[in-house]
C-alpha angles and dihedrals in degrees: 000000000000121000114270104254086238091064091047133095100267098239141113129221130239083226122087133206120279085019124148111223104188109187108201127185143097133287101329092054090042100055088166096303093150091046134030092350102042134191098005108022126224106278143058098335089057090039091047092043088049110049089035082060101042089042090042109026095153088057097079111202143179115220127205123195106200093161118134124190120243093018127149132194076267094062094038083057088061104052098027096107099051096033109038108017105034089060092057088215115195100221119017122191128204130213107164133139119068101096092040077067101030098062090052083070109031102067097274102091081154088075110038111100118228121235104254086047085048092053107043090052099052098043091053086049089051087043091051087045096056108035097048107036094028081239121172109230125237104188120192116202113230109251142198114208083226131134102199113073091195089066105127082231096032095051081045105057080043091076101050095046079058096050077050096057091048098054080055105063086034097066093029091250127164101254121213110203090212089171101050093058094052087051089049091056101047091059083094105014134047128244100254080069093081101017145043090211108007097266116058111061131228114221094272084056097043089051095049085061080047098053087047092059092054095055087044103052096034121090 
């Protein structure tokens, strides 16, 4: 039985009901959703999908996980069309960068994408978005679990996060400050206390993206 309103968090949702929310992204949106943990992996997607129905039961939703592991803006680029337009979803939310930064720094500089390049293509795919399904936009900074912002990596991934946060503003998007929230809790714990390396979270991690969507997407 659903919780009475009166013992809920008084608070609505962006979201309304019959709505389509589609997450697209790399590694940290997949979380296995086309394999064991199928179709909505096994981290903030399925955290976020849960906590947003049992909060909000009477705001009936269909949620869509796009994300692929190891994906840049370039590979977002390639299957835009089929899986993030096609879909016409009603709200999509973004969470893309990391690797455009990682692979400056794992050996694989070919395939790391440079900001200008970054920007320009996501902005065209938002603008796509937008223009052609009438979507409200949900957009995730890239993140390093990092505590020292001078970090080559680290001051890197700062910049995009901060190209992020512009597109944001520019298309009216709800803007989630990924990184912040990891900084934030860092402030008292270490980053191996929500990753492995920096970069993929743990469930503690996973739920603290999680936690930041709510806030984010509850008025």
């Amino acid at each position: 039985m659903p919780i009475p309103a009166a013992l809920r968090k008084a608070a609505r949702v962006l979201f309304k009901d019959g709505q389509h929310i589609l997450l697209i992204g790399d590694s940290i949106t997949d979380c296995g959703r086309r394999e064991e943990n199928a179709p909505y992996g096994n981290g903030y997607v399925s955290l976020l999908r849960a906590f947003t129905t049992a909060r909000h039961p009477e705001v009936r939703l269909t949620w869509t996980n796009r994300g692929n592991s190891g994906n840049t803006v370039r590979h977002l680029a390639q299957r835009w069309d089929t899986d993030a337009l096609a879909p016409r979803p009603d709200w999509l939310s973004v969470m893309i960068g990391i690797n455009d930064v990682w692979r400056a720094f794992d050996g694989h500089p070919q395939n790391a994408v440079p900001l200008d390049e970054f920007v320009e293509t996501l902005r065209g795919l938002l603008r796509r978005a937008v223009e052609e399904t009438g979507c409200r936009l949900i957009l995730a900074d890239p993140y390093v679990i990092e505590p020292d912002r001078e970090e080559p990596q680290r001051a890197t991934s700062d910049r995009y996060a901060a190209a992020v946060a512009g597109l944001a503003e520019e298309f009216d998007a709800v803007h989630i400050a990924t990184q912040r929230v990891f900084d934030h809790a860092m402030r008292c714990t270490r980053s191996e206390d929500w990753s492995h390396d920096r970069i993929h979270p743990n469930l503690a991690g996973h739920a603290l993206i999680a936690d930041v969507f709510l806030s984010a997407i509850e008025l």
